[in-house]
N, C-alpha and C positions, 0 to 999 in steps of 0.2 A: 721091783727092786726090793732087796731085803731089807728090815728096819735096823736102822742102826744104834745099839742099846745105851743107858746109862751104864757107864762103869762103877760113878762116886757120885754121891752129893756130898760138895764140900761147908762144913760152917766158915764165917770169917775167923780168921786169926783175931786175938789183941790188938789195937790198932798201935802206930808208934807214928811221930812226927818225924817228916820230912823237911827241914830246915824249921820253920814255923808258924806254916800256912797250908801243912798238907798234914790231915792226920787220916793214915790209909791203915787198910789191912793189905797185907800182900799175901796174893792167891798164889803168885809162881814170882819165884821158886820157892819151892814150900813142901810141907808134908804129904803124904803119900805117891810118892814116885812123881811129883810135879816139879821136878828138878829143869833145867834150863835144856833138855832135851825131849822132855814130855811131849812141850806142847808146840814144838820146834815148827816153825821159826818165831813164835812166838817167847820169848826168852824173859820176862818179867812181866807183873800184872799186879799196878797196885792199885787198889779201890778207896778213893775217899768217901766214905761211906755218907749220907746227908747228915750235917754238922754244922751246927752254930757257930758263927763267929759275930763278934761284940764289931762294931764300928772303932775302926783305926786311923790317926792323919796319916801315921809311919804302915804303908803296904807291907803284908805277911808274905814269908814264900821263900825260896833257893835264891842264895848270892851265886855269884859266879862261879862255876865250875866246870869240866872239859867232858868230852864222848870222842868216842872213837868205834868204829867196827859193825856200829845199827844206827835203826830209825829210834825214834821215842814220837810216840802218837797218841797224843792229851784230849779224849774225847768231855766237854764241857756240858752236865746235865744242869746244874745251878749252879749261879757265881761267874765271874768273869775272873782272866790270868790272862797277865801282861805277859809280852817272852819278847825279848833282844838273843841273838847270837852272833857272834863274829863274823860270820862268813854274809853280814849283811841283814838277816832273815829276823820277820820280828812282827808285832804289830797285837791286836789283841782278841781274847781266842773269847766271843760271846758265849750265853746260853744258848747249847744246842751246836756248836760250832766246834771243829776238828782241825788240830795242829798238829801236821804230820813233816818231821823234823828229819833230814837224813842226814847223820850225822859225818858218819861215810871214814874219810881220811882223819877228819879232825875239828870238832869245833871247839870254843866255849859259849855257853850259854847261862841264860838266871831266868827267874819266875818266877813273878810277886802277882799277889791279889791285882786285879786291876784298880787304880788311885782313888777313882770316884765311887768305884763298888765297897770299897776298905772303909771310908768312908763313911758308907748307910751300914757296913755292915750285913749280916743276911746268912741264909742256907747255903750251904758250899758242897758241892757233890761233881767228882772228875774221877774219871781214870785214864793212869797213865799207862802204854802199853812201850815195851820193848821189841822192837822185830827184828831179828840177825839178819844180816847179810851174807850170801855166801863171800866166799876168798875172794873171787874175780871182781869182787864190787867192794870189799871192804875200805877199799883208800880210792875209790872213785872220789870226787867232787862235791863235796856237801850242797844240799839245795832245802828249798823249806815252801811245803805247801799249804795254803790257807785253807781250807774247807769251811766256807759257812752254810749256814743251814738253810737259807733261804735257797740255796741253789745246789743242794745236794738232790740225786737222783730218787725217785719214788716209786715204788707198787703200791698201789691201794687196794686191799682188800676186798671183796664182796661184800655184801650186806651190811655194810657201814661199822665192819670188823675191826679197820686201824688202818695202819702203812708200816711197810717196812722200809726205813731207810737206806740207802744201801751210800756206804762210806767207799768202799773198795772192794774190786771183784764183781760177781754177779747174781743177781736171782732175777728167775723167770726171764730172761733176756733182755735187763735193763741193767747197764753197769753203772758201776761207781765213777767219781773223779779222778781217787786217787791213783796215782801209777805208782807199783808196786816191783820192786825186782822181781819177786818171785811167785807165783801161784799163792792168793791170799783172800778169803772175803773176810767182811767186815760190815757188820748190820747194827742197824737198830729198829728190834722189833716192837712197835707200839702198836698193844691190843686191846681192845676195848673187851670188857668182859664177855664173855663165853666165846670170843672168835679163837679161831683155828688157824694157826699158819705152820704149812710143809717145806721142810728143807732136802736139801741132796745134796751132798758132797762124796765125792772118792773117799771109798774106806778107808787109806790111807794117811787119808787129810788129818788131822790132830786136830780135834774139834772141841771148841765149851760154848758155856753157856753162863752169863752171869746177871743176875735179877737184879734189875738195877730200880724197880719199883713193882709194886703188886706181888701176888700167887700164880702160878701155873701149873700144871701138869705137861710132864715128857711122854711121849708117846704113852697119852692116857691110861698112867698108871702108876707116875712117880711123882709126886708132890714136892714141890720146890718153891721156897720160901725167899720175901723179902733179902738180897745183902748174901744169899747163897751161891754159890760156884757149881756147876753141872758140869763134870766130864766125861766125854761121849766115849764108849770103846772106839778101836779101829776095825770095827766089822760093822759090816752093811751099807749104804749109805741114805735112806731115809730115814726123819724121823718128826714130828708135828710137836707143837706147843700149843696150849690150851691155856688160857687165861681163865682163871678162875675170881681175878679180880681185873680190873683196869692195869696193863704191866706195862712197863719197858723191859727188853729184854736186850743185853749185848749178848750179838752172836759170833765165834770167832770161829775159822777153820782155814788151814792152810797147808800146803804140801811141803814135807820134814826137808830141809835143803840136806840134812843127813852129812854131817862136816862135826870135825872134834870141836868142839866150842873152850875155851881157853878165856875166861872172866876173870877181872880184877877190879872190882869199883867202878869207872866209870868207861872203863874199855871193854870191850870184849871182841875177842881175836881168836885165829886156831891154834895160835902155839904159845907158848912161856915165853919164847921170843922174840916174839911178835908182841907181847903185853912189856916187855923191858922198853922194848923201842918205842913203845907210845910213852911210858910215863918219862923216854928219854929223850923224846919231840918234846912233849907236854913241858919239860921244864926248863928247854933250849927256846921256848917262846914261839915254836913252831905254828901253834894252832892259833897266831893271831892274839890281839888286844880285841879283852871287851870290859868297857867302867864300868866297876862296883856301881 
């Protein structure tokens, strides 16, 4: 198989806060051609980069507000976040644990520090991801999946290398939990210094990569640092990681569902009028009650 190259190493943006328990950089949609079709169906990518926060009795985080059109999938590396939504779905997303959110027809949802974490206080490090939905799925039936870590699927490594977690999708023929509309993996590669791990994906696939701790090396040759963004071209499909410290790495790659994408805030739909009618549900009370 041919290697499939680095196109960019991205630095983090400025970070800015997200109500006032999320201070992220956001990778997508973002500068150089990482616009909300880059890296399709992956449609937003904010990284709460590891961050202090002071001990709080009042939890930090998003009051209530609505979605429409995708998923939001909050993967937790340190800190705990509480999450309520309307359509029933909720509960609290630990270290290491994955809340994968569909938002679909219509929800409301919030997300505060979890009570007893706000609390002590501590390091806080999450990212949130946005995954579109095609049209046929856009107004299906909101649902919400829990992933904790203790019972997410595993490859281990040789030579006492690491594991790769696998959230959704597949490597080496072990799948994930998640169920995904569309063609999507989703990893986390944890490497112990100098191990090696090989990926394959359809060149087509819209692939990155994001250092969510330690150094590595892309197909041993491109250095990539703590808190940086790696986007792969759409040619070839292999390509190896090399840890050159102890890393986590988020790995993403998924097949472009290739639909006009149509974004306003908290919607995102095909058409302009498709985004009227949501903020025209949205305020007819359609999407359900959920307490402040």
């Amino acid at each position: 198989m041919a290697t499939k190259p680095v196109e960019i190493v991205v630095n983090p943006r400025e970070p800015h806060f997200v109500g006032d328990g999320f201070r992220v950089h956001n990778f997508i949609p973002s500068a150089y051609r990482l616009d909300m079709q880059r890296m399709d169906p992956i449609i937003m990518l904010d990284y709460n980069s590891k961050f202090y926060f002071d001990p709080s009795d009042t939890p930090r985080g998003v009051g209530v507000h609505p979605h429409r059109g995708f998923e939001t999938v909050t993967i937790a590396y340190k800190g705990k976040v509480e999450h309520h939504d309307s359509s029933g779905g909720g509960g609290i997303i630990g270290e290491g644990d994955v809340q994968w959110m569909t938002a679909a027809s219509g929800v409301l949802h919030k997300e505060f520090h979890e009570r007893e974490w706000s609390k002590k206080g501590g390091d806080f490090q999450m990212v949130q991801l946005w995954v579109n939905l095609p049209a046929k799925d856009k107004m299906s039936t909101p649902k919400y999946q829990a992933i904790e870590n203790a019972t997410m699927s595993r490859y281990v490594l040789e030579d006492n290398g690491g594991e790769i977690e696998i959230i959704a999708g597949e490597y080496k023929g072990i799948k994930g939990s998640a169920s995904t509309f569309t063609p999507l993996h989703l990893f986390n590669a944890k490497l112990h210094k100098n191990a090696l791990a090989t990926f394959d994906f359809p060149k087509h696939f819209n692939t990155a990569l994001l250092v969510i701790e330690g150094e590595i090396i892309v197909n041993e040759s491109e250095p990539v640092k703590e808190d940086q963004f790696v986007l792969m071209a759409n040619e070839g499909e292999t390509f190896t990681i090399k840890a050159t410290a102890d890393a986590i790495v988020l790995v993403l790659s998924g097949e472009p569902i290739g639909e006009p994408i149509a974004a306003h805030g908290p919607f995102v739909m095909n058409t302009k009028q498709e985004l009227i009618q949501a903020f025209d549900d949205f305020n007819k009370g359609k999407f359900g009650y959920l307490e402040e």
